[in-house]
N, C-alpha and C positions, 0 to 999 in steps of 0.2 A: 263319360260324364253322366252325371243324373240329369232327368230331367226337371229338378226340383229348381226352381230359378235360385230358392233360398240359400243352398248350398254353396259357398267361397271354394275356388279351385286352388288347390296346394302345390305348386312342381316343388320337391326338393332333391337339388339338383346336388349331385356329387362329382366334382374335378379330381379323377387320376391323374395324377402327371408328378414325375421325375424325370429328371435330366437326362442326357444322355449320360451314363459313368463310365465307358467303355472309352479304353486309353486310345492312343495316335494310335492307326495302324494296326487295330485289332490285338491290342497288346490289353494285359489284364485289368478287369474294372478299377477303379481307383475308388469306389467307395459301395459299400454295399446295400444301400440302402432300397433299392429297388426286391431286391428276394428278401429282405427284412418285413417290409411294409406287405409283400406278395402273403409271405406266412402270417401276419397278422391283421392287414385291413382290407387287403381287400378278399380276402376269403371271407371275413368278418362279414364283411357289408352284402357279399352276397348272401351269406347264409341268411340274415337277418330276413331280408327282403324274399328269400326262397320259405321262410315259416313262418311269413304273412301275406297267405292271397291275395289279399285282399289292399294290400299295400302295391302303390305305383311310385317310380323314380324315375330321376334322368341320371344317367352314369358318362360321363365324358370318358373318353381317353384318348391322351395323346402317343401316336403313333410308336415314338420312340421309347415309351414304355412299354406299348405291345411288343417292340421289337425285342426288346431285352427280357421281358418275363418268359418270351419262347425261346431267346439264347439260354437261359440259366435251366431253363426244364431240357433242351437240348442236351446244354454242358452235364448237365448230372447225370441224366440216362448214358451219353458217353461214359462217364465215369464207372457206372453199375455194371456197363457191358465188356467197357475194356481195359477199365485203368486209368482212361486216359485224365492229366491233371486239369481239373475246374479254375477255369480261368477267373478267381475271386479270391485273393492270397486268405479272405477270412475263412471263406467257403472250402477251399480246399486244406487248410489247418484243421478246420472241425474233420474232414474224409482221411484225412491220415495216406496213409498208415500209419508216417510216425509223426515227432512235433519237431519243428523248427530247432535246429541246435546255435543259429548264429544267434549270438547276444543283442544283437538291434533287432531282429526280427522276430524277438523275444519280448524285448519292450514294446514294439509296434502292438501285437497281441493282448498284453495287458491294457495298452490304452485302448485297442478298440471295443474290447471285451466289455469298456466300462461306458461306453455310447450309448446310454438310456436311461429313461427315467428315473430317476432316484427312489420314487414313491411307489412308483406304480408298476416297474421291471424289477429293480432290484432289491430295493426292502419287502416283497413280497415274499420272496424266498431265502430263508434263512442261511441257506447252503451258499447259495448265491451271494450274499449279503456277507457274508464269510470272506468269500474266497477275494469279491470284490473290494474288500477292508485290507488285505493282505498286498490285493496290486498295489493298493496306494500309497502304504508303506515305502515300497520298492523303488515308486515314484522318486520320494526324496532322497535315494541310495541306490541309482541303478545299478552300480556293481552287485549288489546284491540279488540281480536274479540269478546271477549261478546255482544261488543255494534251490531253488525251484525244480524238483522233478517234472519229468513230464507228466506224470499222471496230477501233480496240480493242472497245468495249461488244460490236459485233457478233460478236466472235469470243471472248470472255468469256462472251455469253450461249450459244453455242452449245455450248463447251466445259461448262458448268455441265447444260447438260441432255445431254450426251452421257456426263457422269458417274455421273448419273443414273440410265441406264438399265438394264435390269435385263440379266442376265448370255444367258439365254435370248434376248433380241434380239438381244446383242453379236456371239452367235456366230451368228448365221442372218440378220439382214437387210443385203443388200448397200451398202442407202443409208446403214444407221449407219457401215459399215467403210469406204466412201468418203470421209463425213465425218471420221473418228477417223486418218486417214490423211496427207489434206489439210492438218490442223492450224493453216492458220490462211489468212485472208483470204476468208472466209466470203461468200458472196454472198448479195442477196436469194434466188435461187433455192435455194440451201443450207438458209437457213432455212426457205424455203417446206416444202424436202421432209422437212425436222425437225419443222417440225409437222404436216403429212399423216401422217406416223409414229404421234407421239403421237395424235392423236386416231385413226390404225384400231387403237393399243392400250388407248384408254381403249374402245375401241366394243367390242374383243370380250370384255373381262372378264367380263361378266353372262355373254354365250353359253357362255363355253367351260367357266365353273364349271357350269351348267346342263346341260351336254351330259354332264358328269362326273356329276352328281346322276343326272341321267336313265341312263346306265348302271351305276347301283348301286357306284361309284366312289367317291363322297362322298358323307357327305351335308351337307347345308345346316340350318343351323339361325338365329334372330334375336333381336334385343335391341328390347326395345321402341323405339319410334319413336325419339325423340329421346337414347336414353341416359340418360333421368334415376334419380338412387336410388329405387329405388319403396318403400321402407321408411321412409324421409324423409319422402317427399310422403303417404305413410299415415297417418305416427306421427312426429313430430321428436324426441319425446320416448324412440322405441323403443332410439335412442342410447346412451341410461345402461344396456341390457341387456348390454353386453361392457364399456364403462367408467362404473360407476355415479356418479363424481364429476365426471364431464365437464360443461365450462358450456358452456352453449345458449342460442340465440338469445332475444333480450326476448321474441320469439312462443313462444307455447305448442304454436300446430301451423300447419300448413300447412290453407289455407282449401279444404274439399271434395277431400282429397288423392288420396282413394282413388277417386273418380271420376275422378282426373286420370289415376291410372296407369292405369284401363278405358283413357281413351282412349288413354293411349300404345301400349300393350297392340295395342287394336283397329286405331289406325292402324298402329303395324309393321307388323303381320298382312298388313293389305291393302296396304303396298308392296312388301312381299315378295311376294304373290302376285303383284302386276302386274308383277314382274321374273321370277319362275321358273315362272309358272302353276300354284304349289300352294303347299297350305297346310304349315308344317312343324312335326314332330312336339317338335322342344326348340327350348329357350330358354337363353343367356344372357342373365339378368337383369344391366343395364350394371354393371360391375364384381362379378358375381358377390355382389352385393350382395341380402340376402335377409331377409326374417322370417316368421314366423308365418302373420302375414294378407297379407303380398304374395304368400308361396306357393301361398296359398286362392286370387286373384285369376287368377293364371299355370294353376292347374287349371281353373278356372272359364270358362277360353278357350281349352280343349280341349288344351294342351299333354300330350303323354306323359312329357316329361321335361326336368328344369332340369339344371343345374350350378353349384357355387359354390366355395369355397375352401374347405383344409384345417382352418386354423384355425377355421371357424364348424361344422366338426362336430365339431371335438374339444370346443369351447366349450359346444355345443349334446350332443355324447354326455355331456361330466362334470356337467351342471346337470341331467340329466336321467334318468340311469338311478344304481343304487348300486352300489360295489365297481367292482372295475378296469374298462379298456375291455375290449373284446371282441380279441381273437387277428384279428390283419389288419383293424382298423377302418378304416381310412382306403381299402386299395385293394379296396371293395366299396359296390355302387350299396344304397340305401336309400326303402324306401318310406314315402311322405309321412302320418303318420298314420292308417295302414292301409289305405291307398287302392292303385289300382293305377299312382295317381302316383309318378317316381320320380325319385331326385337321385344325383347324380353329385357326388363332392369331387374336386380336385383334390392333386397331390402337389406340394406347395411344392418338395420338393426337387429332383428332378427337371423341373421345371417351370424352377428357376432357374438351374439349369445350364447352360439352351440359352439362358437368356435373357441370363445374367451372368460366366458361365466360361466355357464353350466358345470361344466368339471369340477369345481366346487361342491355343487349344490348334492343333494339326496335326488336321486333320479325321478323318482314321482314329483317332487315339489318343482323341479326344474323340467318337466312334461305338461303340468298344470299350469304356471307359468307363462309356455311358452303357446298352446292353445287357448289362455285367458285375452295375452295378446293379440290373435287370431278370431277369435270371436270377437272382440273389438274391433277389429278391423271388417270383422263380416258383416256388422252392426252398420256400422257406419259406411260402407261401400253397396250397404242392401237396393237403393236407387239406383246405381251406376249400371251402365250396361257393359262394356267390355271390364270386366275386372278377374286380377287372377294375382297371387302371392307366389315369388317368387326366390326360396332360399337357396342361396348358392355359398358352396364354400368345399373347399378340399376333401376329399372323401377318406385321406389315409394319415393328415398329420396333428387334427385335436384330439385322438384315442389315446393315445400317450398317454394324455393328460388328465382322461376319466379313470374312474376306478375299473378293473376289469373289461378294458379294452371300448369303454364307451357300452358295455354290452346290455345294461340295467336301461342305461336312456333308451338307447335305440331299439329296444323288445315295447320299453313302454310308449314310441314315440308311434313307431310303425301301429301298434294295437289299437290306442287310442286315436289315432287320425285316422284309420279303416274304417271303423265304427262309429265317427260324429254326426250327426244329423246334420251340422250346418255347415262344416268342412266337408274339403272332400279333395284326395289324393288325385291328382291325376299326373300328365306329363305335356308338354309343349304340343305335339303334334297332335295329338289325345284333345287339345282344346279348339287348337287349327281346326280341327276334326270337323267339331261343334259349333264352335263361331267363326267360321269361313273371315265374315265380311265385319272384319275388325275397322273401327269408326275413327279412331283420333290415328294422324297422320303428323309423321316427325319430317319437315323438310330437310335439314342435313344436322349434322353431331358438331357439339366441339371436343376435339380430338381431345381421349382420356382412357381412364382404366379405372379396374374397381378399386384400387389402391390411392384415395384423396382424389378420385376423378383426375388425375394429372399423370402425367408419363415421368415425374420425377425419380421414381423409384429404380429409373434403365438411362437414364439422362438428366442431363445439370450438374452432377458432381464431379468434382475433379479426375476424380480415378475412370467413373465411370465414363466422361465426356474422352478421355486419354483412350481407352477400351476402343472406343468407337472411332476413334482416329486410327489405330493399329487397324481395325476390322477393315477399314474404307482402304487403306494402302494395298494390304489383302489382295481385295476387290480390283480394286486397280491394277493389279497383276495378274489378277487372275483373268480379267478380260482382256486385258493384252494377249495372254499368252492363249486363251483359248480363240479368238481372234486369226492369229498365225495358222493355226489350222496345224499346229505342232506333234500335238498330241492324238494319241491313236483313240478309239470309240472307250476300249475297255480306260486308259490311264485319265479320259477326260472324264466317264462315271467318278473315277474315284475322285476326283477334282471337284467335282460337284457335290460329290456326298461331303467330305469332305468342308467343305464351304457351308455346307448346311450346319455342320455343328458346330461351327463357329456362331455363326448367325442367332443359336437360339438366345434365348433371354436371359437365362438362369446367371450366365457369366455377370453382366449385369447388376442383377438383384442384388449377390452379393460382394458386389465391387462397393467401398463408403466406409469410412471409418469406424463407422455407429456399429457394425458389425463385429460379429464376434475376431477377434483375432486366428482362431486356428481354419474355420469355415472360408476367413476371405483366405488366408493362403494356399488352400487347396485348388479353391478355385480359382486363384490369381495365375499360383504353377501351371496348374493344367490347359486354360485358357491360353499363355504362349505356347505353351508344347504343342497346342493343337493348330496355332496359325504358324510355329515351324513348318511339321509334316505340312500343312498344305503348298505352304511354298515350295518345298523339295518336291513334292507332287506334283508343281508346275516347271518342275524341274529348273528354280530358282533359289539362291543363295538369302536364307532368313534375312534380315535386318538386323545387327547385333544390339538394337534395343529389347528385341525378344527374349535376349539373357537378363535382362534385367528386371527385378522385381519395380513393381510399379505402383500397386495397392496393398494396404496393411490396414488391419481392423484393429481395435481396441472396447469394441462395445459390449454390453451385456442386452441387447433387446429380447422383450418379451417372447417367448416362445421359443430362445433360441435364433430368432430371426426368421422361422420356415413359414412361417404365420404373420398376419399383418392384419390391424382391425383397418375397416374402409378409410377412417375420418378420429 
């Protein structure tokens, strides 16, 4: 940091994270969005941040997207060396050699082919724009894909992943602008050199953000293992502390919760280490979702500092102190019931602008904009002694949405914030650094998330309250039977692992009507398949509720649903 007192500290903080996609039992992903987003944002976001020095971040990532960006770089390099098939039915249709001859497996292809933005994937490219008018035809006459050579699919799939790509490639690798050139009559060898591609950008993600950590560039921070609410799996009950009337689940709490989040906790920990060789100093807790005693747990494991939403300190400052808020509460870090623990809120406002306006706008006018804001706030926080701006928001699902991959905003965002006289880039621990002995002091939270400061978004709904009764039965069996002492070292690992992905959140989020209809059924199917296998894993007979569908969507929400503004 400078030592200009004048200068306002900036964290803008980027959350990696996708789900786990990787089916029961090591069987193939069920959705590909993890090597889509790998090829596109976040190669993006580092490039951005690697062609401005002078630019600082904070980059989260959650573990299980680590894990899976090194399985897809894995699976490919297999693939290059020996054949062997790429566990991604999309991934391995674009590697060939040949295409799909069964007519359902034909259709699945054209609908997935067409998974992306209309403006900004696929009316970009004419070819593209073609071929994707022709799926949708077929749509309303499936018999009709017989009439479909393979060298359509072929040239469909390769144009779907050349839209794909992130901007930073487009303009620097020669084999993308030979392909984007060519347009159409794709060969095996075309393909071959589209995925050699993909997998040397899914292989240098981990490096190149590492290389940035390591010269004080970034930093890195993690979400525990699998993304689960750690306040949920605590307390289900902690719930009714932001909306006291909320119904919940028949269970009264989740079985041994808080041992579960140690482990999620401890496992991050250690796949983070074994991706960047060190341990890191903050956390976000998945969905900035937090309480009381899950804070105690996050200190308890050495962390220096967390982050959450705006909503859960305003909720947590008026339940907790008397007479107004304090003058600049929101853009100042807070220590954890007098500890030298500290938390970070974010700023809903500015936080949703990048995530839910900006995309609109012309990228200088929505860069001017959003530093006009910022100098307002530096204006008026110029007295305050602990103060610092803190934007927080997904780092791979609002580019969709900009023109050209976000790439215009974030050249002029980075540029322009290196160089203000009265801002100034830095990162959380970057401030720790400099202001050690942070002044105002949070006695305990009321339990929330950046999402309306309330855990509604994972509980209270019907579907979603039914989720967490299935989960808790689970649980219930599964500490019985590990209990027993049944199970040998290696079948109880997998029992565990196993139970972890059930746990995370994601199933959740989209469990609710207001959801799109084909997003909740993917994740409704998946979610029983995956508390099957673990019951067979405890070498127990599913519950024949698990056949049954349970949630079904009908909504259209903004963004597709991946996205949510705070409030």
């Amino acid at each position: 940091m400078s030592d200009s007192p004048a200068r306002l500290p900036v964290v803008l903080y980027w959350h990696m994270h996708q789900p786990d996609y990787r089916g029961p039992e090591g069987s193939d992903y069920q959705l590909p969005w993890v090597y889509l987003h790998g090829i596109k944002d976040y190669v993006d976001m580092v490039a951005h941040l690697e062609a401005e020095p002078k630019a600082r971040a904070v980059v989260n990532f959650v573990p299980v997207l680590l894990e899976q960006i090194s399985d897809y770089a894995d699976q490919i390099n297999a693939w290059l060396e020996t054949g062997k098939t790429i566990g991604d039915p999309l991934l391995a249709a674009l590697a060939g050699p040949g295409i799909p001859s069964d007519h359902a497996e034909r259709m699945e292809l054209l609908k997935a082919c067409r998974r992306a933005n209309e403006t900004h994937l696929i009316d970009r490219f004419q070819a593209f724009r073609d071929l994707a008018d022709l799926a949708g035809i077929i749509d309303d006459e499936p018999a009709r894909v017989g009439y479909l050579n393979d060298q359509y699919f072929a040239d469909l799939l390769v144009w779907y992943h050349i839209a794909w790509m992130g901007e930073s490639v487009r303009d620097n690798d020669a084999r993308l602008e030979m392909l984007t050139k060519k347009a159409r009559d794709f060969t095996a060898d075309d393909r071959r050199q589209l995925v050699t591609l993909i997998g040397e950008l899914m292989d240098s993600i981990v490096p190149r953000y590492k290389r940035l950590a390591e010269q004080g560039r970034v930093e890195l921070s993690v979400t525990p293992y699998a993304h689960p609410i750690m306040p949920l799996l605590v307390d289900l009950q902690s719930a009714r502390e932001a909306v006291p009337h909320i119904e919940l689940p028949d269970a009264d709490s989740y079985p041994e919760g808080e041992d579960r989040s140690v482990w999620h906790i401890e496992r991050g920990l250690q796949v983070f280490e074994d991706y960047f060789g060190f341990r890191p100093a903050g956390c976000w807790p998945a969905e900035g979702a937090i309480s009381t005693a899950s804070l105690e747990l996050l200190q308890g494991s050495g962390f220096r500092w967390v982050a959450s939403g705006q909503q859960v300190l305003h909720n947590s400052l008026v339940a907790h102190r008397e007479g107004e808020l304090p003058a600049n509460w929101m853009h100042r870090p807070y220590r954890v019931n007098d500890t030298d623990f500290c938390a970070f809120f974010r700023d809903d406002g500015l936080s949703d602008l990048i995530g839910f306006t900006y995309s609109d706008w012309h990228a200088d006018d929505a860069v001017g904009n959003f530093i006009q804001h910022l100098e307002a706030i530096a204006e008026h926080a110029a007295e305050t002694g602990d103060r610092v701006v803190s934007v927080i928001l997904d780092g791979e699902n609002a580019w969709e949405y900009y023109p050209n991959n976000g790439s215009y905003f974030l050249s002029a965002l980075y540029e322009r914030l290196a160089d203000h006289p009265h801002l100034e880039l830095t990162t959380f621990s970057s401030y720790l650094g400099h202001s050690p002995c942070v002044e105002e002091s949070l006695p305990a939270v009321v339990t929330g998330s950046w999402v309306y400061g309330t855990l509604t978004t994972w509980i209270g709904d019907r579907d979603k309250n039914r989720a967490w009764d299935m989960l808790v039965d689970a649980k219930i069996v599964y500490d019985r039977v590990i209990e027993s002492g049944r199970l040998d070292d290696e079948a109880r690992d997998l029992a565990e692992q196993q139970l972890a992905v059930c746990e995370g959140s994601d199933w959740f989020w989209w469990f609710g009507d207001y959801n799109p209809g084909e997003t909740v059924s993917d994740f409704e199917s998946l979610f029983r398949r995956q508390l099957q296998v673990l019951y067979r894993l405890l070498g127990e007979e599913p519950p024949f509720y698990l056949t049954e569908v349970f949630a079904r969507g009908t909504g259209k929400p903004q963004k597709g649903g991946v996205m949510r503004q705070a409030s």
